[in-house]
C-alpha positions in Angstrom: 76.2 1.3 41.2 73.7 -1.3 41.2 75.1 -4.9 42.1 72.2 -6.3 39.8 73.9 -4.3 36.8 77.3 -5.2 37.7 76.7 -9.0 37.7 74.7 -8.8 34.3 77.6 -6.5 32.6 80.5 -8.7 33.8 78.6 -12.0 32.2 78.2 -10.9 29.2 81.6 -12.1 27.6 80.3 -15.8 28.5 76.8 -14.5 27.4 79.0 -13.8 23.9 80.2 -16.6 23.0 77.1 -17.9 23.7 75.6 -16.1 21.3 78.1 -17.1 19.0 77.4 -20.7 19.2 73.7 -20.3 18.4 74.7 -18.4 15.0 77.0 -21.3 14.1 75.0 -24.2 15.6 71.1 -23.4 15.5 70.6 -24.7 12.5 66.8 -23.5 10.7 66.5 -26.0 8.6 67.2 -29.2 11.5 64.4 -31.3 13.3 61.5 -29.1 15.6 60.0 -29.9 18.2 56.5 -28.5 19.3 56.6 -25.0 22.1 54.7 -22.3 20.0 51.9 -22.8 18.2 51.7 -22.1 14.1 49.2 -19.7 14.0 49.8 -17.7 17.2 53.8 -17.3 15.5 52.0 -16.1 12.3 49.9 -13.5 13.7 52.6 -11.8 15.8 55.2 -12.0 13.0 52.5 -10.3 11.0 51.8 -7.5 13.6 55.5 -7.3 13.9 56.1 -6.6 10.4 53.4 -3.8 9.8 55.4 -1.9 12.2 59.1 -2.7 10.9 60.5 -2.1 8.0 62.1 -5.6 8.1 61.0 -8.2 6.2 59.5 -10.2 9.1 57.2 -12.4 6.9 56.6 -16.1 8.6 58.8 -19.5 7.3 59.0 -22.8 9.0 62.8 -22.2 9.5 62.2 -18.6 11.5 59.9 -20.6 13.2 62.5 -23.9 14.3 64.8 -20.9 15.2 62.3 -19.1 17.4 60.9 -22.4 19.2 65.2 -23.7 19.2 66.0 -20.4 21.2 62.7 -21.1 23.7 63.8 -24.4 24.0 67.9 -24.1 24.8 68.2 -20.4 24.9 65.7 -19.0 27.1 68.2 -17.8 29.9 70.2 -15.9 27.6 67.8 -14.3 26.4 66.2 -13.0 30.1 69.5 -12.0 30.6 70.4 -10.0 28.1 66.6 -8.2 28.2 68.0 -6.9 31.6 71.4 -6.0 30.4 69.6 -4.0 27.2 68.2 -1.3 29.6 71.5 -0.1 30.0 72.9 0.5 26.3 69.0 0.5 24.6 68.7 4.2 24.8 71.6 4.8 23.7 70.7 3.0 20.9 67.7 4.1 19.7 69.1 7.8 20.1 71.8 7.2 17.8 69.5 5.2 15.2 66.7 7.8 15.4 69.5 10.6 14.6 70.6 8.6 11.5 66.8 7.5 10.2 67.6 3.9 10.7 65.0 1.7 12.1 64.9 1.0 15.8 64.9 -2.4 16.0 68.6 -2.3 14.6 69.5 -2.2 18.6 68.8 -5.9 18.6 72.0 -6.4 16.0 74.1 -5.5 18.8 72.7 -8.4 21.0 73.6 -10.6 18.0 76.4 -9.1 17.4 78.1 -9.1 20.7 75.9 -9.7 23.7 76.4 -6.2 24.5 79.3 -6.7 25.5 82.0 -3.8 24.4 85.1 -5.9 24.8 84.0 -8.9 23.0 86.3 -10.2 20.4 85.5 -12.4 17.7 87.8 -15.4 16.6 88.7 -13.0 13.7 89.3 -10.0 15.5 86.1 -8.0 15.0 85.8 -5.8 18.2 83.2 -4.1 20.3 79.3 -3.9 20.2 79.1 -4.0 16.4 81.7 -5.9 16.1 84.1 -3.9 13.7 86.9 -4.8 11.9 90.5 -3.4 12.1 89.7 -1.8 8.1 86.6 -1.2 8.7 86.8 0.6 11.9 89.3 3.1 10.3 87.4 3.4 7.2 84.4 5.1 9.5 87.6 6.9 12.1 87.2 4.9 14.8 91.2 5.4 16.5 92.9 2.2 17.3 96.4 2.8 19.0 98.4 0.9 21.5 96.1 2.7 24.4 92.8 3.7 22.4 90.4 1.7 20.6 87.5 3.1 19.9 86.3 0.5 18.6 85.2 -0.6 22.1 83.7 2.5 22.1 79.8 2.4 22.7 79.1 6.1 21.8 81.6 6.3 19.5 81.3 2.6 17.8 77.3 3.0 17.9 77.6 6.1 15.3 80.2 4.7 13.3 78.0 1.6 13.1 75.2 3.6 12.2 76.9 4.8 9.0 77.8 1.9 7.9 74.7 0.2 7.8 73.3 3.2 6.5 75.2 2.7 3.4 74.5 -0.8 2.8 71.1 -0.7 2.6 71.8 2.5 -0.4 74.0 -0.5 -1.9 71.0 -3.3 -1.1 67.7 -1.2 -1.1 66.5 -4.1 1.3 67.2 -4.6 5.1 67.7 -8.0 5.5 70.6 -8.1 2.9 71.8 -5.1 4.0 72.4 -6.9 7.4 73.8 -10.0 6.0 76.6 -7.6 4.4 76.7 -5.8 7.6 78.3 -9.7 8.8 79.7 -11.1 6.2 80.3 -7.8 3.8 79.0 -6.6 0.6 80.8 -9.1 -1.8 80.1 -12.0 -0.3 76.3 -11.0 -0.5 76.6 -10.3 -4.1 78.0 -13.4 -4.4 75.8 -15.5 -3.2 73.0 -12.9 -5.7 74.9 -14.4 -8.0 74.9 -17.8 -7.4 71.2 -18.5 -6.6 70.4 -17.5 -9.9 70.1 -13.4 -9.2 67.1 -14.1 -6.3 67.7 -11.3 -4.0 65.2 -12.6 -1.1 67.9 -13.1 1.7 65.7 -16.9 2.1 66.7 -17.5 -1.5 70.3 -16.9 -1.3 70.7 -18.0 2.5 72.4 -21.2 1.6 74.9 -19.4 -0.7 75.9 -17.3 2.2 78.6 -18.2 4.8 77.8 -20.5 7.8 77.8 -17.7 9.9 75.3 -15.4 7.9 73.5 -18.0 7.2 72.4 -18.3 10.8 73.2 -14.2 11.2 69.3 -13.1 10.0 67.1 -16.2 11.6 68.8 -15.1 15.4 68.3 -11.5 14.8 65.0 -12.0 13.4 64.2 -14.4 16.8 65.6 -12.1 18.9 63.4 -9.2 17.7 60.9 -11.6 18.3 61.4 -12.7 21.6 62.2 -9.1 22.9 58.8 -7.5 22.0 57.1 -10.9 23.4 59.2 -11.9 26.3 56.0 -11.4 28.5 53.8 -13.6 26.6 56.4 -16.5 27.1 57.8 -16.0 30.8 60.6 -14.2 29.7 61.2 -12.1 33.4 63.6 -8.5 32.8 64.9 -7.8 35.9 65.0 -3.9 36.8 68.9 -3.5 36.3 68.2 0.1 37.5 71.2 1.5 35.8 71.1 3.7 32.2 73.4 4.7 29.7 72.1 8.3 30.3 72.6 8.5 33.7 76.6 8.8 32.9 78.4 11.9 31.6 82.5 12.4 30.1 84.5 14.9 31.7 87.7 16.2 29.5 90.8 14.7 30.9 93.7 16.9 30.5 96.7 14.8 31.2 98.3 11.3 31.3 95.9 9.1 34.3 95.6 5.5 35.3 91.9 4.4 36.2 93.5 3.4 39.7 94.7 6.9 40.4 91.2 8.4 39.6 89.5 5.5 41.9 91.6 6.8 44.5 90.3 10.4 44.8 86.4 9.6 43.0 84.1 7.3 44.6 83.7 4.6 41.6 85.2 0.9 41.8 88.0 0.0 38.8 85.2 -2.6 37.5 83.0 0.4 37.2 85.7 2.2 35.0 86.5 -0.5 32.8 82.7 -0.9 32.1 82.5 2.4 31.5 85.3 3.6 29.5 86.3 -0.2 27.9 88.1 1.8 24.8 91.0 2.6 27.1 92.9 -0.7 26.8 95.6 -0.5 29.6 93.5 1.1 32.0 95.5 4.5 31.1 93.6 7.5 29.4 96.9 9.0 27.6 97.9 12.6 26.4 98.3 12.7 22.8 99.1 15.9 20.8 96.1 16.9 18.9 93.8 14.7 20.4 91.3 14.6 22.9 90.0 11.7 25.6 87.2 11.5 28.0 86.3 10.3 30.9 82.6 8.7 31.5 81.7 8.8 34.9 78.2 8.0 36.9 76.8 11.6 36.6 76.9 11.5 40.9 80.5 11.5 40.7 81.8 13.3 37.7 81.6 16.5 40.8 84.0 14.9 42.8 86.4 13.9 40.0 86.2 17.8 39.2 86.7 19.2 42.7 89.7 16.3 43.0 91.3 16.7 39.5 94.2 18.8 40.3 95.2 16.2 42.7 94.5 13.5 40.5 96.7 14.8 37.8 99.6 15.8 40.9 99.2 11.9 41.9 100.1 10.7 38.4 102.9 12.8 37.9 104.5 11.9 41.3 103.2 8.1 40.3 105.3 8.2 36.7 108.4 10.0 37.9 109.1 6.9 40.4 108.2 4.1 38.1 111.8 2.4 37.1 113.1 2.5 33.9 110.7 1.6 31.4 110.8 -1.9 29.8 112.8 -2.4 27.0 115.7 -1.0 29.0 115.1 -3.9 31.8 114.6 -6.8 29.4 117.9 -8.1 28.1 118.5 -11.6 26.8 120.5 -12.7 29.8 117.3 -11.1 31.9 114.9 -13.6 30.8 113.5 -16.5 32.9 111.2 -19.5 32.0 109.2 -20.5 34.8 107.5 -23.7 35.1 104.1 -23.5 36.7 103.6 -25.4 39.6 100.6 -26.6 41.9 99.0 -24.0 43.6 99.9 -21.4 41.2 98.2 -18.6 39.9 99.2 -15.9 37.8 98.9 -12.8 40.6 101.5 -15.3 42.6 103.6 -15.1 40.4 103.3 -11.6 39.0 104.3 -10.5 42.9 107.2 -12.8 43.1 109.3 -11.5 40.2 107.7 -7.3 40.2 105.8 -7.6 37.4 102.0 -7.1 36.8 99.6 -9.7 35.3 99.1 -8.0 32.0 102.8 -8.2 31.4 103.4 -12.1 31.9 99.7 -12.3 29.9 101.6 -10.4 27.1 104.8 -11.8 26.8 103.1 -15.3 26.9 100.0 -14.7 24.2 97.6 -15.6 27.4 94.0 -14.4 26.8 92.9 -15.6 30.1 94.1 -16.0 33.2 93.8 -19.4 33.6 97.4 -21.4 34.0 97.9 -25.3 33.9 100.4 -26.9 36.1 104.1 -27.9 34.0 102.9 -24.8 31.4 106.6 -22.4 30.8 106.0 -19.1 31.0 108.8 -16.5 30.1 109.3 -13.5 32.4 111.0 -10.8 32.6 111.5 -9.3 36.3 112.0 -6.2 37.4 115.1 -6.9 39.2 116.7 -9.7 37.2 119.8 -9.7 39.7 117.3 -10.4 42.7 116.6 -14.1 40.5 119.7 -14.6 39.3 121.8 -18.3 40.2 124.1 -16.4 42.7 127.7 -17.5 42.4 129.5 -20.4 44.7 131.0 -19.0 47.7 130.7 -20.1 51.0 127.8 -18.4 52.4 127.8 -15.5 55.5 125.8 -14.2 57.6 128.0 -11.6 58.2 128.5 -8.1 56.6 131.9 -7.0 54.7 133.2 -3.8 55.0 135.0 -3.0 51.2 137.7 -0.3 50.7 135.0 2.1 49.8 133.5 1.5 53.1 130.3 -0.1 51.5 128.4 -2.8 53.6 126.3 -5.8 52.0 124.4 -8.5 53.5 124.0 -11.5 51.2 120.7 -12.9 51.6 120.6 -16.7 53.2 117.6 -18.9 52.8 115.5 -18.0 55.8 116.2 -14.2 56.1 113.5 -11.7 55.7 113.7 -8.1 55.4 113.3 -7.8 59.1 115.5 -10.5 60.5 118.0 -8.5 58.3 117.8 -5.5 59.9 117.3 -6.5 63.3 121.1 -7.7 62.5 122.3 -4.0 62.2 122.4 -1.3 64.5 120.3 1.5 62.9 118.9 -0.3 59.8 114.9 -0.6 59.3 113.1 -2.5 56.7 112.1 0.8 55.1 116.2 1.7 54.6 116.6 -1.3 53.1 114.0 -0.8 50.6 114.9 2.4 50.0 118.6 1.7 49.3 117.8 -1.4 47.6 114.9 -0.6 45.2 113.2 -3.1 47.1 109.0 -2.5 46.9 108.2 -5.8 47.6 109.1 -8.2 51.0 110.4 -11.0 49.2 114.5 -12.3 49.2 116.2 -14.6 46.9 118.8 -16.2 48.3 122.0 -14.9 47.1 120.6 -11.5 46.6 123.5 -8.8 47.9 121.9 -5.7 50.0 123.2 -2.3 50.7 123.5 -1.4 54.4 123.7 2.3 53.8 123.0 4.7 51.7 125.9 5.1 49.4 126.2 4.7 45.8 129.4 2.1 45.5 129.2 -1.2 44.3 128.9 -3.5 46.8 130.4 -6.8 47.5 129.6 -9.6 49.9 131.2 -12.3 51.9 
């Protein structure tokens, strides 16, 4: 897929928060400062109005919002205009099957910088920006694999609905978009407390902070959208489109690495592409059904490769060890202190664990570690880090009454040092009889010699 595309999409959680911070902190009503002239503003709101059903009427403070955005936001907007050609259709589809206006697309550049994985400081997910209630009030499925509310097709619909019935509830667009953000009561609220005006301008400073901005940088991003040529705003040809992707049925348990293995399409490209699958797994659940979304080009070979696929996974499962719980135990656990140097794959490979584990156990939302910081871990092999026990060390093997043979590790030996030590031992033996996966030896760690299944002992 297009590198252009790629480096837009994978942006877009920064271009988020972004986004975020001119809701919060572009204030309308705060000092101007001269980019657009008056009457040139006026007579494109106007044109823009007589084809919108929004109330797109020109004010000074749309107008400090508009020339704020040229001034600080420019950038993110040009960005974003590329990284719209990608979901935009979509879009519009969707609206134009519900009757909903079509500039409700730019809500989702408000809303989330179409991004599907953005979450907001309250937990709001996706490209609308759902909530947890909300989302299951319009059957979005949110389980510990699935959320749909990261979902565009699926998130775009449900959003659709629910705007749909607001503006029954409002009879006016920009309120109805005001309760989209902040909901219903709060709207009604501030109704209420302006005195029963029902012009979102009239009401806007009874709303919360974050409406209150909400309108104004939809309203300016409309704006700037349909007149990005007139002010320099360049959309690079991203060359990539929502359409030009298709699902496939997926009929058992995969990971997105197993399907990258047999079909032609980077992980980054699946995560893009299917972001409601949140551990990288599309799982098998009675009753229910997942897809696959694929770059139309490939979705052949994932179908001439599935049987293998599915083989892969099952052979993939059966040898993963025991799951979790079973591993961690109290006595198991391990606080590591971070040290120059470190990163979080480093230390993910040290103790058999993956990232996504220590970033669970530890509440991390990023990857970024500070030196000193604890982490708690729990390996895979809690005996490989344990504080062996004093005894004077050996290099030498020890032949038990079962006829067992260990080698205790020493500081120094490797996996092929060991083996070199014993007559018909290879590194592969020793992983296999060990459960070893990695090449890394703690001292004090005991290894089988052979293949038996007595307990060992060293020297």
């Amino acid at each position: 897929w297009d590198s252009l595309w790629l480096v837009e999409v994978a942006s877009r959680q920064e271009m988020f928060q972004e986004m975020q911070n001119v809701i919060l902190n572009s204030s309308a009503d705060e000092g101007s400062f001269e980019q657009l002239d008056t009457e040139v503003l006026k007579s494109r709101l106007a044109a823009l109005d007589s084809k919108t059903p929004f109330n797109i009427s020109y004010n000074p403070s749309l107008e400090r919002v508009i020339n704020s955005f040229l001034k600080n936001r420019k950038q993110l907007i040009e960005r974003m205009l590329t990284a719209s050609q990608f979901y935009f259709p979509l879009f519009e589809q969707e609206l134009d099957a519900h009757d909903l206006p079509l500039e409700i697309k730019y809500l989702a550049i408000v809303e989330s910088a179409l991004n599907p994985r953005a979450r907001s400081r309250v937990g709001a997910k996706g490209l609308w920006q759902f909530m947890y209630g909300t989302g299951k009030m319009y059957d979005l499925d949110v389980s510990s694999y699935v959320d749909e509310r990261n979902d565009p097709v699926a998130s775009t619909k449900a959003a659709c609905l629910y705007l749909k019935k607001l503006y029954e509830i409002f009879d006016d667009w920009d309120l109805a978009l005001a309760a989209y953000n902040s909901g219903p009561g709060n709207v009604n609220k501030a109704i209420r407390r302006s005195g029963g005006y029902e012009n979102y301008w009239n009401i806007r400073r009874n709303l919360p902070r974050e409406t209150a901005g909400y309108l104004p940088a939809f309203l300016a991003t409309m704006y700037l959208f349909e007149y990005a040529d007139e002010h320099g705003i360049v959309k690079k040809d991203a060359g990539r489109f929502y359409q030009e992707t298709d699902t496939v049925l997926v009929k058992d348990m995969i990971t997105f690495d197993q399907i990258s293995t047999f079909v032609p399409v980077s992980m980054d490209d699946l995560k893009l592409l299917n972001p409601s699958y949140k551990l990288n797994i599309i799982p098998r659940v009675e009753g229910k059904q997942y897809y696959l979304r694929l770059p139309v080009a490939a979705l052949g070979t994932f179908v001439a490769n599935e049987n293998s696929i599915y083989e892969l996974a099952k052979k993939e499962f059966a040898k993963k060890e025991s799951p979790l719980p079973q591993l961690v135990k109290a006595q198991d656990k391990i606080r590591y202190r971070v040290r120059s140097g470190d990163y979080l794959g480093k230390i993910a490979e040290r103790y058999r664990v993956r990232v996504s584990d220590i970033k669970r156990w530890n509440g991390l939302r990023s990857n970024l570690l500070r030196v000193g910081q604890r982490l708690t871990i729990y390996p895979r092999n809690p005996v490989a880090y344990s504080t062996p026990k004093k005894s004077k060390p050996s290099a030498k093997s020890a032949q038990v009454t079962s006829g067992t043979k260990v080698h205790t590790v020493r500081k120094g030996d490797s996996l092929w040092t060991i083996a070199q030590k014993y007559p018909g031992v290879t590194i592969e033996k020793l992983k296999k009889w060990n459960g070893i996966s990695g090449n890394r030896l703690m001292p004090g760690t005991k290894l089988k010699l052979c293949d038996c299944s007595t307990s060992a002992s060293g020297l």
